[in-house]
C-alpha positions in Angstrom: 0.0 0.0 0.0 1.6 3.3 -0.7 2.0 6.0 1.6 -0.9 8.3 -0.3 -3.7 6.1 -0.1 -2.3 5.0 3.8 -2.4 9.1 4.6 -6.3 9.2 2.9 -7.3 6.3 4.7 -6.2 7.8 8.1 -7.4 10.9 7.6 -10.8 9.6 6.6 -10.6 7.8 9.9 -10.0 10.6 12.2 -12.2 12.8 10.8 -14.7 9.8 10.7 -14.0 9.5 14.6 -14.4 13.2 15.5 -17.7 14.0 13.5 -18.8 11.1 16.1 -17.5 12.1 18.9 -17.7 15.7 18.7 -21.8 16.1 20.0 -20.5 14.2 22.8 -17.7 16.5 23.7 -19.8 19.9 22.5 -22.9 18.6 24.7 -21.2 17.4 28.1 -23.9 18.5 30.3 -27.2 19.0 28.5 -28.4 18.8 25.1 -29.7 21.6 23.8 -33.6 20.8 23.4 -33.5 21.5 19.4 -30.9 18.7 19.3 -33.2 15.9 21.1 -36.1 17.3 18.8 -33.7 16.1 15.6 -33.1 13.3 17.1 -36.5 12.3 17.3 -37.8 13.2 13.8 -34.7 12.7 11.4 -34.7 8.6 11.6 -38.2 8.3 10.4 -37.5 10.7 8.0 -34.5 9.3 6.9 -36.2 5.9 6.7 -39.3 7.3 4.0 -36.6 9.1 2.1 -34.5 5.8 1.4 -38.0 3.5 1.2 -38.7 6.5 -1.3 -35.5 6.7 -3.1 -35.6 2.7 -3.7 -38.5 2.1 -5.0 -38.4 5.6 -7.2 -37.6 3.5 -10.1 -40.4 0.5 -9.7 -42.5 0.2 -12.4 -46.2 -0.8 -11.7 -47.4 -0.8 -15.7 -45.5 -3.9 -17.3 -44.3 -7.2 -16.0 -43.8 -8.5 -12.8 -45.4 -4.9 -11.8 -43.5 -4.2 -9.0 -44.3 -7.6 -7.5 -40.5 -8.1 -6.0 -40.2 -4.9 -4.4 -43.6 -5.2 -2.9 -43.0 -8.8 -1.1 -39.8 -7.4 0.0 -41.0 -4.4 1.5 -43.7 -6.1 2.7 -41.7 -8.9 4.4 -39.1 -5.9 6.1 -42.0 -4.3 7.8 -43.4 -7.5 9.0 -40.4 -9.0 10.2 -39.4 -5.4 12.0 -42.8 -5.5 13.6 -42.9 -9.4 14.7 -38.5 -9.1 15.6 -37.9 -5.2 16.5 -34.5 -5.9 14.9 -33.8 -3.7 11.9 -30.5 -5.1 10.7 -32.9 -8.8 10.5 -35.1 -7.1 8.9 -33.3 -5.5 5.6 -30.8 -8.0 5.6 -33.7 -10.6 4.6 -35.7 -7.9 2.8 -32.3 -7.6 0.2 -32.3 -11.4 0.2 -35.8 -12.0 -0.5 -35.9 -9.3 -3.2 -32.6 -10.6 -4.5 -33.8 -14.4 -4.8 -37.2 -12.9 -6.3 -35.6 -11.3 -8.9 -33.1 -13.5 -9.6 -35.2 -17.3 -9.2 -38.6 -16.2 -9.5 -39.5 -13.3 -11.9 
């Protein structure tokens, strides 16, 4: 490994570390109420942006109409609901839509 792509990768590490740590370290003793109020909206919203940005390109009109992302997503929310474990949950989502599009349609 040369020493440019050594120096990139450590960099990207460290900066990586701090953008982590840094709330921690700015917000010792209380968090400022507008920061607890992001906390509580942005992962939902976050969520319907990305449930949103991968099914943008699903097309309902011709064959299998959408049918593999449907299952899928239908499977991720019941297995989140019946587990409460979200990595579970889109890890078999991907491989269900995966084997669907790749064994069944």
């Amino acid at each position: 490994m040369n020493t440019h792509a050594a120096l990139l990768v450590g960099v990207m590490a460290v900066v990586t570390a701090l953008l982590r740590f840094l709330p921690f370290l700015i917000f010792r003793k209380q968090t400022p109420p507008y920061i607890v109020y992001l906390g509580e909206v942005l992962p939902p919203a976050i969520m319907g942006m990305l449930v949103i940005y991968c099914l943008k390109d699903t097309v309902f009109t011709q064959a299998p109409f959408g049918l593999p992302e449907v299952m899928a997503s239908l499977m991720v929310v019941g297995l989140h609901c019946w587990k409460k474990n979200a990595l579970l949950s889109i890890l078999s989502g991907t491989a269900i839509y995966m084997l669907l599009i790749q064994v069944v349609f």
